[in-house]
MMTF fields as JSON, N, C-alpha, C and O atoms, coordinates in Angstrom:
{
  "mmtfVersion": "1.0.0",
  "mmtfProducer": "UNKNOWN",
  "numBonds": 419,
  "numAtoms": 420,
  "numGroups": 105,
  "numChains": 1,
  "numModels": 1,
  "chainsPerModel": [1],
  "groupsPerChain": [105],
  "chainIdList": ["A"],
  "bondAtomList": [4, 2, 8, 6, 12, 10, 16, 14, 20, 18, 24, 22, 28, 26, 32, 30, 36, 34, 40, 38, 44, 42, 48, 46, 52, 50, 56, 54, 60, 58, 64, 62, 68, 66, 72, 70, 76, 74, 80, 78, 84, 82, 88, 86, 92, 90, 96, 94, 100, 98, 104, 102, 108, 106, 112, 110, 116, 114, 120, 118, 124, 122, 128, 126, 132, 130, 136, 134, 140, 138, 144, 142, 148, 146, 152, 150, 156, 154, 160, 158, 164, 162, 168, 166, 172, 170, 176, 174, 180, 178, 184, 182, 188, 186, 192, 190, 196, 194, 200, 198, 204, 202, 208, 206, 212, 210, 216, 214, 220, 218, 224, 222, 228, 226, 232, 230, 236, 234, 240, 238, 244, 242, 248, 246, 252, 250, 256, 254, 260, 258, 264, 262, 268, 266, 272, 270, 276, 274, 280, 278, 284, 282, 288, 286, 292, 290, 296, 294, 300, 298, 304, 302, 308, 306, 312, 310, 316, 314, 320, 318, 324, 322, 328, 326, 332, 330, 336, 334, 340, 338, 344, 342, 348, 346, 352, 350, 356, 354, 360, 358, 364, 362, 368, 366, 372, 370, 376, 374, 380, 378, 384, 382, 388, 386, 392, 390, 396, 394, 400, 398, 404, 402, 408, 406, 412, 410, 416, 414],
  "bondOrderList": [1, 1, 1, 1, 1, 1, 1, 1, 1, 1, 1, 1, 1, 1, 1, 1, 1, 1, 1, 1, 1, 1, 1, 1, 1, 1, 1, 1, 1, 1, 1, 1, 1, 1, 1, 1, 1, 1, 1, 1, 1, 1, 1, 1, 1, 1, 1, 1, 1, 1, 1, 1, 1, 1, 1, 1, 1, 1, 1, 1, 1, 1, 1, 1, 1, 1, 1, 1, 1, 1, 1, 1, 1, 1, 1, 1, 1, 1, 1, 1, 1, 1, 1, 1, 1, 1, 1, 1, 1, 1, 1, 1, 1, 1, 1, 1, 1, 1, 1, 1, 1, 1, 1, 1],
  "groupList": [{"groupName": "UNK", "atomNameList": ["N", "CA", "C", "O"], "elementList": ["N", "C", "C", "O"], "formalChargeList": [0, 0, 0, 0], "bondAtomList": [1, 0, 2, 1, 3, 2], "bondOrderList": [1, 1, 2], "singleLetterCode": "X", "chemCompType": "L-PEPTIDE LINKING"}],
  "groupTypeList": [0, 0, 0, 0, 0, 0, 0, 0, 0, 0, 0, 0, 0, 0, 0, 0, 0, 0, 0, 0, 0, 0, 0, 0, 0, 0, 0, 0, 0, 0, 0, 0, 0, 0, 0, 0, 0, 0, 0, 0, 0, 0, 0, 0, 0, 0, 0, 0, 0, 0, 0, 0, 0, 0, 0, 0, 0, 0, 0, 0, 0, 0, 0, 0, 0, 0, 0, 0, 0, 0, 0, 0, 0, 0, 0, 0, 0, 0, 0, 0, 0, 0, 0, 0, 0, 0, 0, 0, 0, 0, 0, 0, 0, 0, 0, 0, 0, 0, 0, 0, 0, 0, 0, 0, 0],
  "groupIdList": [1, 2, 3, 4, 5, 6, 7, 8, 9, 10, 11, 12, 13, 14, 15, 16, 17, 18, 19, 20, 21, 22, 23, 24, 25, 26, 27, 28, 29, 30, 31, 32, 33, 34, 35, 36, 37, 38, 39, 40, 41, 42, 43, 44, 45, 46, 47, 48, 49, 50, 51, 52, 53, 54, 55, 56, 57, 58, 59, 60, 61, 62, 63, 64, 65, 66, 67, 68, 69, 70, 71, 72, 73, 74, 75, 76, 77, 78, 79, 80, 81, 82, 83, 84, 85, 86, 87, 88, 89, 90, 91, 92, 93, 94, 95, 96, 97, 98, 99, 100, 101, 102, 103, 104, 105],
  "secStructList": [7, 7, 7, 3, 3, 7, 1, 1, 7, 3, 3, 3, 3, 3, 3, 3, 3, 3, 7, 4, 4, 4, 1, 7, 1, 1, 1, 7, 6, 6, 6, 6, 1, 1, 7, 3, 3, 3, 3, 3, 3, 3, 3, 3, 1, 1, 7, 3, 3, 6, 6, 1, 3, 3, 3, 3, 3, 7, 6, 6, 1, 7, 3, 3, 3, 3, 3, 3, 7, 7, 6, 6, 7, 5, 7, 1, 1, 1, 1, 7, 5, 7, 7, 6, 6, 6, 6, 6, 2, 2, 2, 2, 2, 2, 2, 2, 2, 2, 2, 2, 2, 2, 2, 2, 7],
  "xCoordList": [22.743, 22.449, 22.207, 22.798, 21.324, 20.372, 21.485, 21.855, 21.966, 22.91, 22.422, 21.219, 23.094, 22.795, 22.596, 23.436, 21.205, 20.387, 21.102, 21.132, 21.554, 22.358, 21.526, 20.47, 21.841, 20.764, 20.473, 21.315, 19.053, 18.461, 18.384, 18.531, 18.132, 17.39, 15.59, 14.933, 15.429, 13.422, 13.736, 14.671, 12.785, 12.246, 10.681, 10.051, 10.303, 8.607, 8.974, 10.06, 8.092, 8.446, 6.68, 5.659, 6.723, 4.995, 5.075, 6.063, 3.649, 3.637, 2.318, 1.652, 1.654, 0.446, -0.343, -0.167, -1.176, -1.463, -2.687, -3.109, -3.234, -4.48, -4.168, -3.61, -4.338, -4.59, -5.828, -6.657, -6.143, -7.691, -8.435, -9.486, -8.015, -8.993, -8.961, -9.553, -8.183, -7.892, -8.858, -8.892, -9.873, -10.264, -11.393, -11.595, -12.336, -13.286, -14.298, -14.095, -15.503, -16.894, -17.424, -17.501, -17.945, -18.673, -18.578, -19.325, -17.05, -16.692, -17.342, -17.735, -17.354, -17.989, -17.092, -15.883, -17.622, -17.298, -16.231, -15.547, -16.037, -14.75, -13.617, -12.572, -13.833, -13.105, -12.979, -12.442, -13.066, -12.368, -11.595, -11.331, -11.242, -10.685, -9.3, -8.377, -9.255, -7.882, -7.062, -7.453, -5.869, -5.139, -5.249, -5.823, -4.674, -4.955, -3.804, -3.25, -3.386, -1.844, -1.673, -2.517, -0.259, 0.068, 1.531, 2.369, 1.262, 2.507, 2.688, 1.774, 3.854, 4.492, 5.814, 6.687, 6.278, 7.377, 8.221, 7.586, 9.151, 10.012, 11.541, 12.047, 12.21, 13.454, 14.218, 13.828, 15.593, 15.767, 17.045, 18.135, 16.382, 16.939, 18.359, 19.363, 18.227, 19.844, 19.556, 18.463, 21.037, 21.087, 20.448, 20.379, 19.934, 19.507, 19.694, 20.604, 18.682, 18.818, 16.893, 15.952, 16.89, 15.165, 14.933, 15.615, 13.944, 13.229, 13.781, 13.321, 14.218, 14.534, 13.579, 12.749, 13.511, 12.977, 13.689, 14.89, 13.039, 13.718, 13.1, 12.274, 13.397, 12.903, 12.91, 14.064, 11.864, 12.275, 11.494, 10.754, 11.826, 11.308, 10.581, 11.255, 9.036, 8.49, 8.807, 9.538, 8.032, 8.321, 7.566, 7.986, 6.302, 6.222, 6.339, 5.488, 7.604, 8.897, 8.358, 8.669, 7.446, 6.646, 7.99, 8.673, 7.943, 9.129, 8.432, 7.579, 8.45, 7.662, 8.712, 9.776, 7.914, 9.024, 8.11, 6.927, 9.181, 8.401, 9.255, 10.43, 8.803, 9.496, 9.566, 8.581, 10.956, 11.831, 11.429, 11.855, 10.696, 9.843, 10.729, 11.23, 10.542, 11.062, 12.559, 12.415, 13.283, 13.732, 13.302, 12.311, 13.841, 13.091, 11.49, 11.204, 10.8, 9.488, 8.547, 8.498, 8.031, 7.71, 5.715, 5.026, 5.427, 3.7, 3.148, 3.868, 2.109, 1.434, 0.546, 0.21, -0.043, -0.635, -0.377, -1.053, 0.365, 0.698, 1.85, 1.918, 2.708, 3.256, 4.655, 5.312, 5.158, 6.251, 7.25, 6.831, 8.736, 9.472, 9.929, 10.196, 10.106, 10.305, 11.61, 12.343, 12.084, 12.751, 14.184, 14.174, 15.149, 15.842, 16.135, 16.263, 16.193, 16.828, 15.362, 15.466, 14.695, 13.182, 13.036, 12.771, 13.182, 12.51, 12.747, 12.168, 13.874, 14.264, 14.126, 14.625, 13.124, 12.753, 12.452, 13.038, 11.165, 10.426, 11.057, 10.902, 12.073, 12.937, 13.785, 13.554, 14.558, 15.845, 14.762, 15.205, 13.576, 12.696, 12.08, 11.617, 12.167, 11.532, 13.2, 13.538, 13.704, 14.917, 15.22, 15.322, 15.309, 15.547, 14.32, 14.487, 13.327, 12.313, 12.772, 12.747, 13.382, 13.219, 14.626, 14.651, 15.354, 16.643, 16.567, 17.33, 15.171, 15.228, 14.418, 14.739, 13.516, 12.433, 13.86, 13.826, 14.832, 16.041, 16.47, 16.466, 16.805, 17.783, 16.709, 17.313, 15.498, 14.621, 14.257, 13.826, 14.756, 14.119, 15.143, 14.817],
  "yCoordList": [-82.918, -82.261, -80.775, -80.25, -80.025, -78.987, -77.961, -78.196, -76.702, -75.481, -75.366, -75.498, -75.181, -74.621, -73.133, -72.307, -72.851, -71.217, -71.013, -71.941, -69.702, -69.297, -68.666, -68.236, -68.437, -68.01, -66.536, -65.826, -65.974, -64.807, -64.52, -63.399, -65.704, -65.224, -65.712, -66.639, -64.494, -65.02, -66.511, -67.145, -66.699, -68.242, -68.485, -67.855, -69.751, -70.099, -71.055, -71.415, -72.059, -72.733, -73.458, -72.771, -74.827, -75.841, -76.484, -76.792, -76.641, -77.784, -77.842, -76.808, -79.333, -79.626, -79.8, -80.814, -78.745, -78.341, -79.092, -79.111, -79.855, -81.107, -82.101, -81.527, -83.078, -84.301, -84.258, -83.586, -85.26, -85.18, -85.857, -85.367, -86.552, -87.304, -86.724, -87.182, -85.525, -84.827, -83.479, -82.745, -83.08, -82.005, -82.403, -83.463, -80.933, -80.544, -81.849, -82.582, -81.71, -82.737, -82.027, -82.428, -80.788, -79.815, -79.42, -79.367, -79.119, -78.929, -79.94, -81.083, -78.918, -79.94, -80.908, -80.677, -82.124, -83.138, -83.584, -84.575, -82.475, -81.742, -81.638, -82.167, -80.765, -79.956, -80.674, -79.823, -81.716, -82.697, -83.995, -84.957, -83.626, -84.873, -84.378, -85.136, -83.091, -82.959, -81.946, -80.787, -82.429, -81.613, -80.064, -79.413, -79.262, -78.302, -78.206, -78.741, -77.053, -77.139, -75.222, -74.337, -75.297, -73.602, -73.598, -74.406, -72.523, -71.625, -70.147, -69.392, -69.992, -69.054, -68.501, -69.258, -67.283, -66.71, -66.17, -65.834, -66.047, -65.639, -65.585, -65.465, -65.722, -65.78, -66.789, -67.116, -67.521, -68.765, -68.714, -68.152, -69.639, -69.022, -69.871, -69.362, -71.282, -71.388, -72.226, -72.738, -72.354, -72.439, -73.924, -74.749, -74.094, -75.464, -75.851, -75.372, -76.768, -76.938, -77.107, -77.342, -76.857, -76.851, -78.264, -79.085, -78.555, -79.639, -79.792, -80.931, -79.706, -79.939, -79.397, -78.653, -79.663, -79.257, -78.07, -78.182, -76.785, -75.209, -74.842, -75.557, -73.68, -72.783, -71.773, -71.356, -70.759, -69.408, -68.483, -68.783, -67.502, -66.073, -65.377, -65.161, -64.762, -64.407, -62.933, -62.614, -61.804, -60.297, -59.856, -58.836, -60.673, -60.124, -60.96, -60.968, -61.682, -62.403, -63.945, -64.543, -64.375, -65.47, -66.601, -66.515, -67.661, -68.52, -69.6, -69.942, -70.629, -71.442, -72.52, -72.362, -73.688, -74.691, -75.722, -76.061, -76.011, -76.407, -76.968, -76.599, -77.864, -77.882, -76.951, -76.368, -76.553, -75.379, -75.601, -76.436, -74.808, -74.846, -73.818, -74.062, -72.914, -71.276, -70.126, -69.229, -70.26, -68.555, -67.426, -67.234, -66.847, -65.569, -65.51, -65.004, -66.208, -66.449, -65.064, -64.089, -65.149, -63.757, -64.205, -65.128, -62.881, -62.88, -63.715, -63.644, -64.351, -64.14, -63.155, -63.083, -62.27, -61.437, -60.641, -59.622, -60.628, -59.67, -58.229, -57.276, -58.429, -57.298, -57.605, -56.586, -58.636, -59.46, -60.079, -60.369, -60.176, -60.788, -59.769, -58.701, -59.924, -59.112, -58.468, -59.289, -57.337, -56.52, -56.892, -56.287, -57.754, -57.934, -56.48, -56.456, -55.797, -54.81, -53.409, -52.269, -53.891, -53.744, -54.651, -54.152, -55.871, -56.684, -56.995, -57.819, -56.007, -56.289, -54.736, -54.513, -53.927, -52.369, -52.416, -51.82, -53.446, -53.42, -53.68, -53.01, -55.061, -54.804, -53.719, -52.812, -53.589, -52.358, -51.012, -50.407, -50.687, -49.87, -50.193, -49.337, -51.022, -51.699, -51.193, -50.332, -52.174, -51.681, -50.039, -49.628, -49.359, -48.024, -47.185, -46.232, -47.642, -47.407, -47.866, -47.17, -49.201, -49.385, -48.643, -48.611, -48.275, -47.935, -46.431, -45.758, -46.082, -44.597, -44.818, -44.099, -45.672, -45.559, -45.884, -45.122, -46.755, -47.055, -45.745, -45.341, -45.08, -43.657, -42.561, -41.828, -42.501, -42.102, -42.063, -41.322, -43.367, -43.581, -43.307, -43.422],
  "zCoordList": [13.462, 14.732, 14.455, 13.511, 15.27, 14.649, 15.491, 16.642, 14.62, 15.84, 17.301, 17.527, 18.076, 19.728, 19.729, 19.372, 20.239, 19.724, 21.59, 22.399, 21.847, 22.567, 23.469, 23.006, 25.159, 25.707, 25.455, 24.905, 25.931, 25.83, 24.21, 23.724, 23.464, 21.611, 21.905, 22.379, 21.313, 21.05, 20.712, 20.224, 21.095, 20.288, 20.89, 21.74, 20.026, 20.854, 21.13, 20.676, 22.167, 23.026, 22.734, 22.752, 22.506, 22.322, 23.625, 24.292, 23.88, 24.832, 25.048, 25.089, 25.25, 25.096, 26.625, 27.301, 27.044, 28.42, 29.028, 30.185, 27.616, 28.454, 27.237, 26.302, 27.1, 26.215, 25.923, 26.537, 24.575, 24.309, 25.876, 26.289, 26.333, 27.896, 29.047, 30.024, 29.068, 30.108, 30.052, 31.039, 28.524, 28.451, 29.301, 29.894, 29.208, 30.115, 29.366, 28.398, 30.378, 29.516, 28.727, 27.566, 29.07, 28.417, 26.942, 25.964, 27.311, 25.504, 24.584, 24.816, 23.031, 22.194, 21.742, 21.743, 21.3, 20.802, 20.047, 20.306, 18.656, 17.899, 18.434, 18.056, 19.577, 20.276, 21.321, 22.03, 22.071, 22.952, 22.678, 23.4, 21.038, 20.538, 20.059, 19.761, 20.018, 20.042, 20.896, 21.034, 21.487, 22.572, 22.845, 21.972, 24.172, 23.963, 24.5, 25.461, 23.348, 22.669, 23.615, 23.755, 24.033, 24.334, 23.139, 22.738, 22.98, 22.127, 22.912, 23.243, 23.075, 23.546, 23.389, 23.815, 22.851, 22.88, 23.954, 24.955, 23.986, 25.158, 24.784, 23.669, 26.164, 25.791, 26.48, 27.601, 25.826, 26.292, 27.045, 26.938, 27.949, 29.275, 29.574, 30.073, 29.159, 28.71, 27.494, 27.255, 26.467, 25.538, 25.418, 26.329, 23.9, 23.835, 22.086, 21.409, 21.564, 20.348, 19.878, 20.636, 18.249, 18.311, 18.386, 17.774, 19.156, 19.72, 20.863, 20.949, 21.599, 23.0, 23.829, 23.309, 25.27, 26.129, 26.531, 26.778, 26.648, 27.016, 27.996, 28.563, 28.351, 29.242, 28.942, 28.847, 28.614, 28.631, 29.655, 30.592, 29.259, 30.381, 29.469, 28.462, 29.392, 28.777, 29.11, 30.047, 28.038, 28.094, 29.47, 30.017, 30.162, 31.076, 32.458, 33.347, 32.457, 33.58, 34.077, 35.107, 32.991, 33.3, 32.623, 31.602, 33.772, 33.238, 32.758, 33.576, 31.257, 30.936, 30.215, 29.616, 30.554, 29.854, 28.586, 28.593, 27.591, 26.461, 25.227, 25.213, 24.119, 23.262, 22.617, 22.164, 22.406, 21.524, 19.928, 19.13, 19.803, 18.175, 16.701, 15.604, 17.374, 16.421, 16.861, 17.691, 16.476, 16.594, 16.195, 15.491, 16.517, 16.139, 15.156, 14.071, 16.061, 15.343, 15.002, 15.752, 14.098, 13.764, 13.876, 13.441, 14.748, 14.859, 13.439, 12.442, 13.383, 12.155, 11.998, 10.816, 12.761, 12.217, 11.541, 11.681, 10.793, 9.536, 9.75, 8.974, 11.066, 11.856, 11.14, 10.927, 10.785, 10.145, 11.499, 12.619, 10.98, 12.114, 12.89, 12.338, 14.366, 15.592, 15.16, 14.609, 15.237, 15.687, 16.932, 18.005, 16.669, 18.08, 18.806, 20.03, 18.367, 19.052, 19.616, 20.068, 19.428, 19.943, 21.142, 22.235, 21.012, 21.828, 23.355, 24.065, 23.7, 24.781, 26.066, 27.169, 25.094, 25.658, 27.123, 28.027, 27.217, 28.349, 29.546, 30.566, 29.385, 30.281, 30.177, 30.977, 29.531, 29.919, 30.631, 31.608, 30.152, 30.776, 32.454, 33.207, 32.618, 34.008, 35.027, 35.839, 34.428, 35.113, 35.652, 36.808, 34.477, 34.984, 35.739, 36.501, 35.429, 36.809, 37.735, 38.75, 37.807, 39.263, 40.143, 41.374, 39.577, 39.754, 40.201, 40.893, 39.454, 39.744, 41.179, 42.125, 41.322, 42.386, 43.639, 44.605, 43.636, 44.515, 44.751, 45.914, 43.928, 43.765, 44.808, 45.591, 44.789, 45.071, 46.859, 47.742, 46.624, 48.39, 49.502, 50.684]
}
């Protein structure tokens, strides 16, 4: 049995958003024979194990559900693995905007 990844850790999250019979007609031929797959990072919103069905909250508050693929999955574009203590800026930043815009009014 695979560890229980604890809530609010990066992870990516798969899930296959058309089947090959479900794609468009148009598309080419190639390209309607195999699924069309989403990958997405976020954060998990309660704890689970990899391969399970998750949920997470993406960096910009989008909630998505999916098989639990990666922890701390790192870009491939060549940036390396995420930063935890980076990754959670945008919120803690949103927040204190909004706290100031409260303080404000």
């Amino acid at each position: 049995m695979t560890e229980l990844i604890d809530k609010g850790v990066w992870v990516e999250i798969h899930t296959i958003v058309l089947h090959p019979g479900e794609r468009a007609p148009q598309i080419p031929e190639d390209t309607a024979k195999i699924p069309l797959e989403m990958r997405v990072k976020g954060f998990l919103i309660e704890p689970a194990r990899l391969g399970d069905q998750a949920q997470i909250v993406t960096a910009a508050g989008r909630r998505l559900r999916g098989r639990l693929d990666a922890i701390n999955p790192a870009y491939r574009h060549g940036f390396g693995a995420p930063i935890p203590e980076l990754s959670t800026i945008g919120q803690e930043l949103r927040a204190l905007l909004a706290q100031q815009d409260a303080d404000d009014a």
